[in-house]
C-alpha positions in Angstrom: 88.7 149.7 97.7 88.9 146.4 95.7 87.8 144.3 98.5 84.2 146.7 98.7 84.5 146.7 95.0 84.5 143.2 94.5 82.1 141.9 97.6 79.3 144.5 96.3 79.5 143.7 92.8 80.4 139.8 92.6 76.6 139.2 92.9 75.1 141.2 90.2 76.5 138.9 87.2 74.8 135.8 89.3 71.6 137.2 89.3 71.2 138.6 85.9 72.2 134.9 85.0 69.2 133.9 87.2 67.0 136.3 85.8 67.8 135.4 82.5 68.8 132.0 82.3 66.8 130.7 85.5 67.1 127.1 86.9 70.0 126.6 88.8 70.9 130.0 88.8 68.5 131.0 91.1 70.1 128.9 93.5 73.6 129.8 92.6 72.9 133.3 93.6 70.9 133.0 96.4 73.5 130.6 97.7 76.4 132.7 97.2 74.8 135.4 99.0 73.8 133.5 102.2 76.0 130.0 102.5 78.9 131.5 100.6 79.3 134.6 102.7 78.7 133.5 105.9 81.4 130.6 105.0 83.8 133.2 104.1 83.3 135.1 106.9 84.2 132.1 109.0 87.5 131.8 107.5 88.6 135.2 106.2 90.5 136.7 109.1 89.0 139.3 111.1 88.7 142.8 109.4 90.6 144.6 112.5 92.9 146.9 110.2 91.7 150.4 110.1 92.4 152.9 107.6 93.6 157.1 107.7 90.6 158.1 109.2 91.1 161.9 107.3 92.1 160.5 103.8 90.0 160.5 101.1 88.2 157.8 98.8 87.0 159.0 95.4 86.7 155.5 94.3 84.1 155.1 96.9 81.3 157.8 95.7 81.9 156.1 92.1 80.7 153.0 93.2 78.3 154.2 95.7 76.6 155.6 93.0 77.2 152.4 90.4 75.3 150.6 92.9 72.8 152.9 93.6 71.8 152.8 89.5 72.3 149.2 89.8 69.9 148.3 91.7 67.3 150.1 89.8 68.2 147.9 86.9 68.4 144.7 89.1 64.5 145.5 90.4 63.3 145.9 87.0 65.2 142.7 86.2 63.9 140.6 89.3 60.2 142.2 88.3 60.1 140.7 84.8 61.5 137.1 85.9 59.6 136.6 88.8 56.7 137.9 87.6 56.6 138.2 83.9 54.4 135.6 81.7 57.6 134.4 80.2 59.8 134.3 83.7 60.1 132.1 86.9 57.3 130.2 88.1 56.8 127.9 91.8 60.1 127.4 93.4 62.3 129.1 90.8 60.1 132.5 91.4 60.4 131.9 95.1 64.2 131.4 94.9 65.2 134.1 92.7 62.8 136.6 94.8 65.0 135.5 98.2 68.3 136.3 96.0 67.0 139.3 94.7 65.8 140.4 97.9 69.0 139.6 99.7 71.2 141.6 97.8 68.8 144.9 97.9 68.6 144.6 101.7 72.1 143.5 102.7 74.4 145.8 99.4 71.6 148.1 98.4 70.5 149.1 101.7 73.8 149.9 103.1 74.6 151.6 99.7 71.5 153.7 99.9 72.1 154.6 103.6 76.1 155.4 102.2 74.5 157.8 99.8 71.1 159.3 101.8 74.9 160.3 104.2 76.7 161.8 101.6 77.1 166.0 101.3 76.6 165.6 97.6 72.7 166.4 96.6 72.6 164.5 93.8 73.9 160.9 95.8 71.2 161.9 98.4 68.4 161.9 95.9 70.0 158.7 94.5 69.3 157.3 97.7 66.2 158.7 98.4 65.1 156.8 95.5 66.5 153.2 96.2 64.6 153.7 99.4 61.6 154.6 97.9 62.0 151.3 95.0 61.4 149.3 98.0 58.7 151.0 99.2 60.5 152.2 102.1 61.5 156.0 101.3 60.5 157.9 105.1 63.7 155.8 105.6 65.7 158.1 103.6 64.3 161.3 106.4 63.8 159.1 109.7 67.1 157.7 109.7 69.1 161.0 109.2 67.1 163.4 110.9 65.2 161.2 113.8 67.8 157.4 114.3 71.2 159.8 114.6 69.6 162.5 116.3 67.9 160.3 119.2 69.9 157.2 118.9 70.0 155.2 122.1 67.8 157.0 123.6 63.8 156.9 124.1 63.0 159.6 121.6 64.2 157.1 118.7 61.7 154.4 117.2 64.6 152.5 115.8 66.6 151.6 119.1 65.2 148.2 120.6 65.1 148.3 123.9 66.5 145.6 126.5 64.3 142.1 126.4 62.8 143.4 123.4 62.0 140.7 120.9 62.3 141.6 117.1 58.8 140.9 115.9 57.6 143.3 119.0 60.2 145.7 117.5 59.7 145.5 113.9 56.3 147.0 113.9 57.3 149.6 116.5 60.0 150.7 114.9 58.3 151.4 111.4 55.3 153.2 112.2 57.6 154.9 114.8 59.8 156.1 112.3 57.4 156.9 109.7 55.7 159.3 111.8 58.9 160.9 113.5 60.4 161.3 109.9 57.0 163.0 108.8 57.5 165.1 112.2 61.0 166.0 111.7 60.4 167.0 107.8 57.7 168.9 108.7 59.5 170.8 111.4 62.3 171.9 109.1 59.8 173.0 106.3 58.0 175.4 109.3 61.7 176.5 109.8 62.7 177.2 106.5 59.2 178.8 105.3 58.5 176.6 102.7 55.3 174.9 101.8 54.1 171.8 102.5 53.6 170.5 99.0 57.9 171.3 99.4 57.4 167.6 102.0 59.8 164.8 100.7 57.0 162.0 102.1 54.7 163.1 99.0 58.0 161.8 97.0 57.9 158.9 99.0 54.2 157.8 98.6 54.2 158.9 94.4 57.0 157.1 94.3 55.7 153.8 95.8 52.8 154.1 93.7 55.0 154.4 90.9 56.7 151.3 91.8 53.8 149.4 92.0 52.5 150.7 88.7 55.5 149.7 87.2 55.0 146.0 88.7 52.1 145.9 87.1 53.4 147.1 83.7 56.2 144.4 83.2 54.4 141.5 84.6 50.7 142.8 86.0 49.8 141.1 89.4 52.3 138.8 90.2 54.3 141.9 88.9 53.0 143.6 92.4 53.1 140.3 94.0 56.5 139.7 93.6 57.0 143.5 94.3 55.9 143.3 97.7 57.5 140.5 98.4 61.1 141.6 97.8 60.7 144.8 99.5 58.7 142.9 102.3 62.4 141.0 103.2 64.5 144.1 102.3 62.6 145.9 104.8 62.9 143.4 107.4 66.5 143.1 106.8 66.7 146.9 107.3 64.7 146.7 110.3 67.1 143.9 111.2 69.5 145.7 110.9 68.8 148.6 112.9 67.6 145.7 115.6 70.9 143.9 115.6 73.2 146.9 116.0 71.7 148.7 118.6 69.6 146.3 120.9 69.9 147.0 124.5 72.4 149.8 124.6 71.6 153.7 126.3 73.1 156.9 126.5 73.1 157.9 130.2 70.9 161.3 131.3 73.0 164.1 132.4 72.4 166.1 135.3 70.4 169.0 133.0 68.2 166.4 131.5 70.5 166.1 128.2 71.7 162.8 127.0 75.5 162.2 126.4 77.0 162.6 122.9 76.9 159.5 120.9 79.6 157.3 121.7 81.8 154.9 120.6 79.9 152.2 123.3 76.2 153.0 122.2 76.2 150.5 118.7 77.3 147.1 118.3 79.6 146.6 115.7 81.5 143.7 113.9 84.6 142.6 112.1 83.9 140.1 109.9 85.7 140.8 106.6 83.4 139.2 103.9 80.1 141.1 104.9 82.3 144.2 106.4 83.6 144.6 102.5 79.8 143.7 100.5 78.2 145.7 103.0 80.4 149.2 102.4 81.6 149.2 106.3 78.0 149.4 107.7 78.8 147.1 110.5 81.4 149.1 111.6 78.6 151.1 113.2 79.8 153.1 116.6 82.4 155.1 114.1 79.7 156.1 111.6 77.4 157.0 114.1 80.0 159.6 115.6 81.0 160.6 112.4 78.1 160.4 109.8 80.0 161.8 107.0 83.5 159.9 106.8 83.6 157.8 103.7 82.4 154.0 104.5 86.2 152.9 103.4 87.9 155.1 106.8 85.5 153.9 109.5 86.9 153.0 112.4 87.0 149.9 114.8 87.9 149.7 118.2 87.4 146.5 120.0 88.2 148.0 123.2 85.7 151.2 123.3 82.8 149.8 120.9 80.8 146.6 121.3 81.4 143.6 119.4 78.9 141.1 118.4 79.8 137.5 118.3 79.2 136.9 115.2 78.6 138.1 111.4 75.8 140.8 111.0 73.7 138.5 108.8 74.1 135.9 111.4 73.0 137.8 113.9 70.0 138.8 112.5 68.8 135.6 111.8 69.6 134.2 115.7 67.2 137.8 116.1 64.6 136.2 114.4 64.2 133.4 117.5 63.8 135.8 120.4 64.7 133.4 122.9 67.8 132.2 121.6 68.4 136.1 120.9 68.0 137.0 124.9 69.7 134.2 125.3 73.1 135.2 123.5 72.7 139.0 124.1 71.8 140.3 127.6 74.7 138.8 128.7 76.8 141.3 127.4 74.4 144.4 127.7 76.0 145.4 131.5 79.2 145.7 130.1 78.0 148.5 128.2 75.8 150.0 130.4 76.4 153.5 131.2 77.9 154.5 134.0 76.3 158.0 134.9 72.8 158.3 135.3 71.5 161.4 136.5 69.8 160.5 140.4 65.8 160.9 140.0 66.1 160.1 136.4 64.2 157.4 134.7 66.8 155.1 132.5 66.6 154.7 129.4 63.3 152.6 129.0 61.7 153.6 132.2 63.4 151.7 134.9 64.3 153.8 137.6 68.1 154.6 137.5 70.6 153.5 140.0 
């Protein structure tokens, strides 16, 4: 648990020195949390070691939920010096809102996604409302009851398909799972017979607005301004996210018109120590997705069964962000992890008819 312990937190005394020192600060931060990692993860050796997948972590729900308060705190914080009359201004706001923003999408989001996972009601509100500080709470329903239900397959917004480029994807897969979440919520409120005012999206949308009122409290528009901005890139790197670890990869249609169980082959998943440890496991992704409830310290990695990107999470996300040089790196590797049964007379996964 140090390691997570450690990689999550060492950024939060750097950017409450940027937020309330400024200057160079800005740039120490944001450094440390781009150059920094992605150096470490170059030299740390590779994070191959897995743990007892049936022990138990109480350490881990403790800081899960440490971080999940934290960021509340650090997005009031970033509010008030980028946007406050007293705060940033011209490159300094700009720098500190890229730090800022790179810690709530690449500790906070994988936090938030640890907790919106967890059994415990109270860590799934907590999550809930991290989501819904960066204006992105139908995350906190989609990804549950709509990405892990449908993953890899057509019925899921948040799986890019082969040749897809992310900036095709990225609206897709938003609007896709804001209405499939709204679907899926509204499905299990018909099943359970309660009302519709009982819909976690009118959480979602108050709480936004709340957000944005509060923006405009501590620092009035460039309060919003720099609002919208930060959750802008924690969004994408979200989207990212989701982009990176599953781009290209199907469950094959059985015979009765079924897809397979989610297997260890159907997310791509990397070992890099550095971001494994600040982001709580998440890129261990083909264990979680079979087992959504294990504690982010026992996930599993195979580099035999599961898919391995080649290289760090982050990195990957930015080579997405060129969809050439993207294609160019991935569809290589996607027939290695094609599936081997297709039901005959089936379409595949994205319409092509199956082999």
């Amino acid at each position: 648990m140090a390691a997570f312990t450690v990689a999550s937190l060492m950024p939060l005394p750097l950017l409450l020195m940027a937020a309330c020192l400024g200057g160079p600060w800005d740039w120490v931060a944001l450094l440390y949390l781009t150059v920094f990692t992605a150096v470490m993860d170059k030299l740390v050796p590779r994070a191959w070691r897995n743990r007892n997948p049936q022990a138990e972590f109480p350490a881990s729900k403790g800081l899960s939920q440490f971080l999940g308060i934290a960021h509340l705190w650090m997005m009031a914080a970033a509010l008030y010096w980028i946007g406050g009359p007293t705060g940033a201004d011209g490159m300094d706001a700009v720098v500190a809102g890229l730090a800022f923003a790179t810690w709530f999408g690449q500790v906070g989001h994988p936090n938030a996604h640890e907790l919106v996972h967890s059994p415990e009601r109270e860590a799934r509100k907590l999550g809930r409302l991290v989501y819904t500080s960066l204006l992105f709470g139908h995350h906190a329903s989609a990804h549950p009851k709509v990405h892990h239900r449908h993953v890899a397959t057509p019925l899921d917004p948040a799986t890019a398909r082969p040749g897809e480029g992310f900036w095709r994807y990225a609206p897709r897969a938003w609007i896709g799972s804001f209405r499939a979440g709204l679907a899926a919520e509204r499905a299990d409120l018909r099943r359970a017979g309660r009302p519709a005012l009982a819909n976690p999206y009118i959480g979602y949308v108050l709480g936004a607005a709340a957000m944005i009122a509060l923006a405009w409290a501590l620092a009035g528009g460039s309060g919003i301004v720099a609002l919208l901005g930060m959750c802008g890139m924690a969004q994408a790197q979200v989207l990212l996210s989701d982009y990176v670890q599953h781009y290209g990869l199907e469950r094959a249609r059985l015979e009765d018109g079924r897809y397979e169980p989610v297997g260890p082959q159907h997310s791509w998943n990397s070992p890099h120590a550095m971001t494994g440890a600040s982001m709580l496991n998440a890129p261990r992704h083909s264990d979680h997705h079979m087992h959504p409830m294990r504690p982010f310290p026992a996930l599993q990695l195979d580099r035999d069964t599961m898919p391995i990107l080649p290289y760090a999470l982050p990195i990957m996300a930015c080579i997405a962000l060129v969809p050439r040089l993207w294609r160019r790196v991935m569809d290589r590797r996607l027939p290695d992890w094609a599936p081997d049964e297709v039901a005959p007379g089936y379409p595949g996964l994205y319409g092509d008819p199956a082999e």
